[in-house]
N, CA, C and O atoms as a Tinker XYZ file with bonds, in Angstrom:
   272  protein
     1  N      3.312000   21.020000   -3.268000    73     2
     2  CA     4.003000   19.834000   -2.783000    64     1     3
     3  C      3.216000   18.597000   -3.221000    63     2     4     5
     4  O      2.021000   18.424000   -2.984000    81     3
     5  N      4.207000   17.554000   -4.044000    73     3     6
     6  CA     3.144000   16.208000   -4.663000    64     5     7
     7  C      2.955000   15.740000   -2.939000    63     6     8     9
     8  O      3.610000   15.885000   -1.907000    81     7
     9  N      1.576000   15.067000   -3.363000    73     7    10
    10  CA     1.206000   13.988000   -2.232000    64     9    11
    11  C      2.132000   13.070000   -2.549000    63    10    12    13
    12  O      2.884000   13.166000   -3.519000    81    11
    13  N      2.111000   11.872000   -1.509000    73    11    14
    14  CA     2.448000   10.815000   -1.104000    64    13    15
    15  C      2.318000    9.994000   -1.948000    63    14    16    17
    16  O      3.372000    9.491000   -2.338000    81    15
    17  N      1.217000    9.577000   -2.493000    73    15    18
    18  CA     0.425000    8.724000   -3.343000    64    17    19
    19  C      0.127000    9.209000   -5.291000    63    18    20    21
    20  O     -0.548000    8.727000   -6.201000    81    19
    21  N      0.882000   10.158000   -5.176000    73    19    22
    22  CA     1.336000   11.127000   -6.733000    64    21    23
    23  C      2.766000   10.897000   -6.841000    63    22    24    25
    24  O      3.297000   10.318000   -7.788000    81    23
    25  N      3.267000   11.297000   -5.996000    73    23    26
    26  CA     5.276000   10.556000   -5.687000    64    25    27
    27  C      5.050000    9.157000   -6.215000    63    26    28    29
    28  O      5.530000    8.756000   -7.276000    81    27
    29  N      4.234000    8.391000   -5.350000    73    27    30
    30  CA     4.267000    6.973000   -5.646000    64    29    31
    31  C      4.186000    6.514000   -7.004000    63    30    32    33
    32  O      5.046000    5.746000   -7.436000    81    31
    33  N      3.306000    6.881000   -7.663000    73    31    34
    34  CA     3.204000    6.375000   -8.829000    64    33    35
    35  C      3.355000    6.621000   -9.974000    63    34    36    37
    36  O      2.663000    6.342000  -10.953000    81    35
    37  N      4.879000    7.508000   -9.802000    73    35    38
    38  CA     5.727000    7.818000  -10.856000    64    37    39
    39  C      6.674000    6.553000  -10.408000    63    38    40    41
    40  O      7.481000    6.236000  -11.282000    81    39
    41  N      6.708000    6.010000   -9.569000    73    39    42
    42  CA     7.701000    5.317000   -9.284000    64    41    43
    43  C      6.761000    3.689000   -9.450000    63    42    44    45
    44  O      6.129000    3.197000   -8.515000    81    43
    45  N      6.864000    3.105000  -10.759000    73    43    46
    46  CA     5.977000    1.995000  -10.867000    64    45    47
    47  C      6.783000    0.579000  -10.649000    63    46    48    49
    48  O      6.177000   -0.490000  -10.716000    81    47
    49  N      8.253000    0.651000  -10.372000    73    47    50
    50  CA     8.352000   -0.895000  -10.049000    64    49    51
    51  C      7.525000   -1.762000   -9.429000    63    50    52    53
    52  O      7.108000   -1.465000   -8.310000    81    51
    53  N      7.236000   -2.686000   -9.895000    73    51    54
    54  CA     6.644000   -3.838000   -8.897000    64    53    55
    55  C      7.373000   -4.844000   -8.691000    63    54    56    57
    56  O      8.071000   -5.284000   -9.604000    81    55
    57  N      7.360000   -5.550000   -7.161000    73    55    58
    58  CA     8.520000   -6.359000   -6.728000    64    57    59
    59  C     10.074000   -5.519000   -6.552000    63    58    60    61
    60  O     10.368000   -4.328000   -6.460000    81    59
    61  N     10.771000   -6.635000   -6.559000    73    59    62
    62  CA    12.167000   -6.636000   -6.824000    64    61    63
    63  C     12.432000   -6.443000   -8.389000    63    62    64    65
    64  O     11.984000   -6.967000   -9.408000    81    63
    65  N     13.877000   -4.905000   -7.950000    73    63    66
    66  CA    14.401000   -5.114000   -9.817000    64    65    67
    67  C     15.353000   -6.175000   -9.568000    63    66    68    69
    68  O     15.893000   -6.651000   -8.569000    81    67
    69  N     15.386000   -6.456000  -11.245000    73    67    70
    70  CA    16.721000   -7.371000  -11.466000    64    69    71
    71  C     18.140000   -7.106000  -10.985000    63    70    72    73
    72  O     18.837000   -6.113000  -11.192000    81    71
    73  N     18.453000   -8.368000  -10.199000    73    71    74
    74  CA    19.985000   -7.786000   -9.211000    64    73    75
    75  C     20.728000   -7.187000  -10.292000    63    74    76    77
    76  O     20.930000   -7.460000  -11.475000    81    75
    77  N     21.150000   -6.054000   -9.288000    73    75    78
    78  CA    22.195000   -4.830000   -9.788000    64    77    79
    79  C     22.231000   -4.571000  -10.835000    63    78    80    81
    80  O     23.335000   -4.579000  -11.380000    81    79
    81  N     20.740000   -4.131000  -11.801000    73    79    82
    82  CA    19.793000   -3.346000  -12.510000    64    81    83
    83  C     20.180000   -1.659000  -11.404000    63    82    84    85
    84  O     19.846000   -1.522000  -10.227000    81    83
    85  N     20.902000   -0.665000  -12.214000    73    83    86
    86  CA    20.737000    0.793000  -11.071000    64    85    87
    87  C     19.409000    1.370000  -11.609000    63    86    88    89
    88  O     19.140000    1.285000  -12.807000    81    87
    89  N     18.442000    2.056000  -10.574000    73    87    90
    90  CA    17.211000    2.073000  -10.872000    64    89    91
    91  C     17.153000    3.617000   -9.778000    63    90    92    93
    92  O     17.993000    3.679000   -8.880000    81    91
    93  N     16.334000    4.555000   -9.910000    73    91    94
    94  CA    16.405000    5.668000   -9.012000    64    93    95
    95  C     15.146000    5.090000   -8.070000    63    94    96    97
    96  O     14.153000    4.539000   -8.545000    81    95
    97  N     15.350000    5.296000   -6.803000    73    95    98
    98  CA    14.393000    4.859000   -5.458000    64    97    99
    99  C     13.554000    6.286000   -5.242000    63    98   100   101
   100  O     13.699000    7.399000   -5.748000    81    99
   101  N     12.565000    5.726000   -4.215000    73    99   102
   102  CA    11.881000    6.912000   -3.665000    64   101   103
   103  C     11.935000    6.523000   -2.163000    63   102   104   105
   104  O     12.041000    5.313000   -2.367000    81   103
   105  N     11.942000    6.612000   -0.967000    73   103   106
   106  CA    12.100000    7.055000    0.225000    64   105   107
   107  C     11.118000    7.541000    0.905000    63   106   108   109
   108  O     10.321000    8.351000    0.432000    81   107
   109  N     11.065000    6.971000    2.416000    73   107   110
   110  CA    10.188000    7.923000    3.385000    64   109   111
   111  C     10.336000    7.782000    4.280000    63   110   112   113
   112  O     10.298000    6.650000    4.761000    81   111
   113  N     10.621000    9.024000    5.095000    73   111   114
   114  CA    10.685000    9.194000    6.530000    64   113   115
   115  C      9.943000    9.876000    7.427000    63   114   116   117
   116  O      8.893000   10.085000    6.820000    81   115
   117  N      9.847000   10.357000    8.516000    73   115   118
   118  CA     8.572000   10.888000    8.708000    64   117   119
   119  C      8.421000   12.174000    8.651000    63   118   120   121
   120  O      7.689000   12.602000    9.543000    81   119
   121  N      8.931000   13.131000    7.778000    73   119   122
   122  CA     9.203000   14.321000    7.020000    64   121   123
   123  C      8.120000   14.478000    5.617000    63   122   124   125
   124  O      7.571000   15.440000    5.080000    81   123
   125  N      8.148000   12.795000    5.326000    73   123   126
   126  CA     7.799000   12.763000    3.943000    64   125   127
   127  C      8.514000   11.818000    3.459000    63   126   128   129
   128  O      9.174000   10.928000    3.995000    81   127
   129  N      8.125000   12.376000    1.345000    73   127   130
   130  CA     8.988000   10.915000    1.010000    64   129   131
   131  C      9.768000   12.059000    0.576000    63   130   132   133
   132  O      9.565000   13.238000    0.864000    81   131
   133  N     11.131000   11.332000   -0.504000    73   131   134
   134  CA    12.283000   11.846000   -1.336000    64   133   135
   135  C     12.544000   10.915000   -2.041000    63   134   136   137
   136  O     12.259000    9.734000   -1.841000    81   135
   137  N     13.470000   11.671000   -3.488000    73   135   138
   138  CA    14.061000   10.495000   -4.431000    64   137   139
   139  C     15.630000   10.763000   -4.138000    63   138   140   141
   140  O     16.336000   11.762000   -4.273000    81   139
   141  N     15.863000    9.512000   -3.700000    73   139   142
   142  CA    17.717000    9.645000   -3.766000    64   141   143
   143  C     17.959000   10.543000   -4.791000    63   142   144   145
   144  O     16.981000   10.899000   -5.449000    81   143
   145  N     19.334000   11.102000   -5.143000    73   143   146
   146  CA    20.261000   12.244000   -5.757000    64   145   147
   147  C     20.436000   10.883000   -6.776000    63   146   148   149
   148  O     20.029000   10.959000   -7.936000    81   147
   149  N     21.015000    9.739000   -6.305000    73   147   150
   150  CA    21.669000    9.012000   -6.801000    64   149   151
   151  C     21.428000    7.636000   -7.251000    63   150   152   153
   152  O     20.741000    7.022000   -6.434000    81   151
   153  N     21.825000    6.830000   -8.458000    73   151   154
   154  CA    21.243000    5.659000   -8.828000    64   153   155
   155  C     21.868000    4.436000   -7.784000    63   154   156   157
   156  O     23.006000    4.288000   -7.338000    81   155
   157  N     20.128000    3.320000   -7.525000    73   155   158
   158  CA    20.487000    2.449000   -6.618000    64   157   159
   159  C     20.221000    0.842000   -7.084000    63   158   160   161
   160  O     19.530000    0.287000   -7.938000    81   159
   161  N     20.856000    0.555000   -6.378000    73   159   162
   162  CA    20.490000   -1.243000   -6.993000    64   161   163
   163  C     19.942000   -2.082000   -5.634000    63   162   164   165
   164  O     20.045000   -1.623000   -4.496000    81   163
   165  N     19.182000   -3.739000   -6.038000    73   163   166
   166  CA    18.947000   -4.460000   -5.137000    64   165   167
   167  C     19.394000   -5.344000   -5.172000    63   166   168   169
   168  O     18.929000   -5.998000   -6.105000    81   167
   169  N     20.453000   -6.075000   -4.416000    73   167   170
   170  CA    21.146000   -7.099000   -4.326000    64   169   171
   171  C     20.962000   -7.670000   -3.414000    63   170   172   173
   172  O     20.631000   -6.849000   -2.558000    81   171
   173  N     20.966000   -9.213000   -2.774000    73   171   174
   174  CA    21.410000   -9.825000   -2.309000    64   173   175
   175  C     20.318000   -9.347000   -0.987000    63   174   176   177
   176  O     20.700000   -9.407000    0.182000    81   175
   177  N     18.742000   -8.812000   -1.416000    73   175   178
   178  CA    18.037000   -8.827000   -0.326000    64   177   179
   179  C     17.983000   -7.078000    0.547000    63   178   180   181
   180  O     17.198000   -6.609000    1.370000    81   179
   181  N     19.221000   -6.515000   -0.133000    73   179   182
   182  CA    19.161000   -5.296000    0.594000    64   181   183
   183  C     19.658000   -4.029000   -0.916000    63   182   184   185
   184  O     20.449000   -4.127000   -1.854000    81   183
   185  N     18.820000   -3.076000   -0.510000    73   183   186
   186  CA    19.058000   -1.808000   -1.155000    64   185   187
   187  C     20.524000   -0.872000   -1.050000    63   186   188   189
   188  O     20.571000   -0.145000   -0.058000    81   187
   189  N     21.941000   -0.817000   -2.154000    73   187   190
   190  CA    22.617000   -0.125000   -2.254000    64   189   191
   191  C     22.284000    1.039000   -3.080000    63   190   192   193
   192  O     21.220000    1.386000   -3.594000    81   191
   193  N     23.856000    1.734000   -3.081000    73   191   194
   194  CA    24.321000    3.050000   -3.427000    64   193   195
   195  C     25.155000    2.173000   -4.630000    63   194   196   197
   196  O     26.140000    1.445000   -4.509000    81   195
   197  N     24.391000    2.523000   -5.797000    73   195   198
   198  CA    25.046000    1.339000   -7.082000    64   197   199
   199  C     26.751000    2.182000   -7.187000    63   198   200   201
   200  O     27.724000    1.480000   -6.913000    81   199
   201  N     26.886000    3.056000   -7.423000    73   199   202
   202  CA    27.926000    3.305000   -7.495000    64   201   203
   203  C     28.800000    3.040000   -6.101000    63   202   204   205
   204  O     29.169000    1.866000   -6.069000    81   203
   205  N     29.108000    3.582000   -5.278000    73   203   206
   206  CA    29.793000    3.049000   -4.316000    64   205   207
   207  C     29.451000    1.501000   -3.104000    63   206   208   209
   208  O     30.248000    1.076000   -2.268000    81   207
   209  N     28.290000    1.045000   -3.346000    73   207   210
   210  CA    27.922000   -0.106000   -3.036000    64   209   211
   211  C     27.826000   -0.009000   -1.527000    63   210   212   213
   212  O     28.371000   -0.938000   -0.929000    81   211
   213  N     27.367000    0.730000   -0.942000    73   211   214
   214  CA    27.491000    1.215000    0.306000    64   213   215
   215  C     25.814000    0.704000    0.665000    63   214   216   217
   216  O     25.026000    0.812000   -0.275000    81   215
   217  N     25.350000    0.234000    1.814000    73   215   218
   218  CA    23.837000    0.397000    1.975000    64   217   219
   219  C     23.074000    1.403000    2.605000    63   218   220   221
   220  O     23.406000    2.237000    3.448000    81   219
   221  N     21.851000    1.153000    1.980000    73   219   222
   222  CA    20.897000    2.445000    1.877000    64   221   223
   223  C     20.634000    2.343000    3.453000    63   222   224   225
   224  O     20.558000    1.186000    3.866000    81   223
   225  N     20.496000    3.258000    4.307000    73   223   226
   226  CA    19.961000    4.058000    5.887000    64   225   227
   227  C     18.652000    4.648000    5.390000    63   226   228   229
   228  O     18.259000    5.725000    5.836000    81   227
   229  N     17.753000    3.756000    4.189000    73   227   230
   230  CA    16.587000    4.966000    3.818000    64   229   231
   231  C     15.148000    3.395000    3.644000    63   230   232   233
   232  O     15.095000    2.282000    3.120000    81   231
   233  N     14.425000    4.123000    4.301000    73   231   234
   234  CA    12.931000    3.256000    3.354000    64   233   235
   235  C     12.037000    3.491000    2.206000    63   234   236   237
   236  O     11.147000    4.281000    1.891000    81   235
   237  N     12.613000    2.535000    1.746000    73   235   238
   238  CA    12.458000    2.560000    0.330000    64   237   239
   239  C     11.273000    1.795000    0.239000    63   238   240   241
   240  O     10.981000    0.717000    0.756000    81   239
   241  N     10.457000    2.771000   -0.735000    73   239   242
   242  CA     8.928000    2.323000   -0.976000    64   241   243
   243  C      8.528000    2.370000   -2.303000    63   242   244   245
   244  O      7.364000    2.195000   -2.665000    81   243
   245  N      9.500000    2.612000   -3.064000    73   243   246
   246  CA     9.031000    2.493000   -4.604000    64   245   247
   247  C     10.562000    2.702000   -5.174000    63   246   248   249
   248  O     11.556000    3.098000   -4.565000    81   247
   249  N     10.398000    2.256000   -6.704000    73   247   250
   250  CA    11.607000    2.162000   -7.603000    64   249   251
   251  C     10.784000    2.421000   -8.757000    63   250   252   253
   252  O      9.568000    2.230000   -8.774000    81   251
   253  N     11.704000    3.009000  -10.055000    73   251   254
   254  CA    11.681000    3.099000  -11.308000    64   253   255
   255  C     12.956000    2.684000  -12.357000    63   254   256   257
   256  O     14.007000    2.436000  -11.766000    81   255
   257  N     12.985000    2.601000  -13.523000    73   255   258
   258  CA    14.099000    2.465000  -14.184000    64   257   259
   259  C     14.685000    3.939000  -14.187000    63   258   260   261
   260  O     13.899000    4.885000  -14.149000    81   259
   261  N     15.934000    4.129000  -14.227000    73   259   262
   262  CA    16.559000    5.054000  -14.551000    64   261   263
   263  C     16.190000    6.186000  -15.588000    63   262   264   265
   264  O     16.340000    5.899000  -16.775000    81   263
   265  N     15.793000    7.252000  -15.311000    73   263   266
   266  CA    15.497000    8.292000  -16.916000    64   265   267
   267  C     16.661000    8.933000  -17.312000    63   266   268   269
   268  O     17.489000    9.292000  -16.475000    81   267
   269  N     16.824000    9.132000  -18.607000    73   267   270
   270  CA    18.190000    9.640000  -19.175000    64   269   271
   271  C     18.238000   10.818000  -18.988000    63   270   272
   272  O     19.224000   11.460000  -19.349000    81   271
């Protein structure tokens, strides 16, 4: 199982991405962390579900660009 801090820093955004840039998140709850299934964007101050635009119920502690 990656640590906490090995999760993290595959996930190197720093700051805010560029609004509604879809970017895959990483997550943590007190289980642990997780990477959404699904690509997300930051708009307008809060974290969506880029495709359905729905907001994230998750804490989000790191971002990356999308891998193909």
């Amino acid at each position: 199982m990656a640590t906490r801090e090995k999760r993290l820093a595959q996930f190197d955004g720093e700051g805010e991405p560029p609004p509604d840039l879809p970017v895959q998140v990483l997550c943590e709850d007190q289980s642990g962390t997780y990477e959404l299934p699904f690509p997300c964007r930051f708009a307008d101050g809060a974290w969506r579900n880029h495709e359905s635009g729905g907001a994230l119920e998750a804490n989000v502690i790191g971002w990356r660009l999308r891998r193909s």
